[in-house]
C-alpha positions as CSV (number, residue, x, y, z in Angstrom):
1,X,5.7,-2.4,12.1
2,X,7.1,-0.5,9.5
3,X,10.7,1.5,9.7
4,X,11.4,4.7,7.6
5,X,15.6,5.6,7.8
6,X,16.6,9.0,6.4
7,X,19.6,9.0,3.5
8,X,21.6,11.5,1.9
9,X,20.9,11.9,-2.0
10,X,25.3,11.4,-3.2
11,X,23.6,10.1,-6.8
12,X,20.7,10.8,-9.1
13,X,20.2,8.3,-12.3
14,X,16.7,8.6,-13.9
15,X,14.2,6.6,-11.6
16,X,17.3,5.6,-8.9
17,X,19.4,7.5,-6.9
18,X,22.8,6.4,-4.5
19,X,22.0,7.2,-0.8
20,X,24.0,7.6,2.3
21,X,22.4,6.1,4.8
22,X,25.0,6.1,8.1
23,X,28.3,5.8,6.2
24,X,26.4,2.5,4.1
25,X,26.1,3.6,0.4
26,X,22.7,2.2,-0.9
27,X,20.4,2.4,-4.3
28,X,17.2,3.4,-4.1
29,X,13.6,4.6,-6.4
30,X,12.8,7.6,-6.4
31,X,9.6,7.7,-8.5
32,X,7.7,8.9,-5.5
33,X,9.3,12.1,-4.7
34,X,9.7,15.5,-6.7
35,X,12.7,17.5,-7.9
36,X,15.6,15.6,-6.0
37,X,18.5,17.1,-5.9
38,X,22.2,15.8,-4.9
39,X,22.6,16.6,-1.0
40,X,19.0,16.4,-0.4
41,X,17.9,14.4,2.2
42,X,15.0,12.0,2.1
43,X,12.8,9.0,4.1
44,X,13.6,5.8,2.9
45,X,11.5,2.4,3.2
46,X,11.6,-1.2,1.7
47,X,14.0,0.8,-1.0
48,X,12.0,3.9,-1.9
49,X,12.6,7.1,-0.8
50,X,9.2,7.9,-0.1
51,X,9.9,12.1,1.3
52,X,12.1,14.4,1.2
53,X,12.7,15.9,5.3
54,X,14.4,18.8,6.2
55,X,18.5,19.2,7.5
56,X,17.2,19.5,11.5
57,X,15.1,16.7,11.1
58,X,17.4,14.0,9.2
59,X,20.5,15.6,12.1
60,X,17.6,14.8,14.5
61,X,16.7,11.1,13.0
62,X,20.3,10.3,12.5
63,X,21.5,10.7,15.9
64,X,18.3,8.8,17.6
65,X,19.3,5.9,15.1
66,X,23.1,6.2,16.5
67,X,21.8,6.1,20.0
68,X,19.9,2.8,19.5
69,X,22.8,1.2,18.0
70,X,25.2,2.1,20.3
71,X,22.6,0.7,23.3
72,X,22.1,-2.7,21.8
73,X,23.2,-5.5,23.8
């Protein structure tokens, strides 16, 4: 099974860009997704962003991922 997280663009550098991804800051490709801009948010796997998703849905994504951490044993 694969496993997409979504990350705040804080960085752009050519072909990389630094992400937020819950408070952990993290560098990542960004060949395969257009126009990225700082504060966008994006889908990112196995170090790629791979799609850019919009405010609701990285809010939404970000809080489900909280909730699963927080009810691990």
């Amino acid at each position: 099974m694969c496993l997409a997280i979504p990350a705040k663009v804080i960085k752009l550098n050519d072909v990389h860009a630094e992400v937020d991804v819950m408070g952990i800051r993290k560098k990542v490709n960004i060949l395969l997704v257009d126009d990225l801009k700082i504060g966008d948010k994006v889908m990112v796997h196995a170090g790629f962003a791979i799609s850019k998703i919009d405010d609701e849905y990285y809010d939404f994504l970000k809080e489900t991922l909280k909730e699963m951490l927080d009810d691990s044993p």
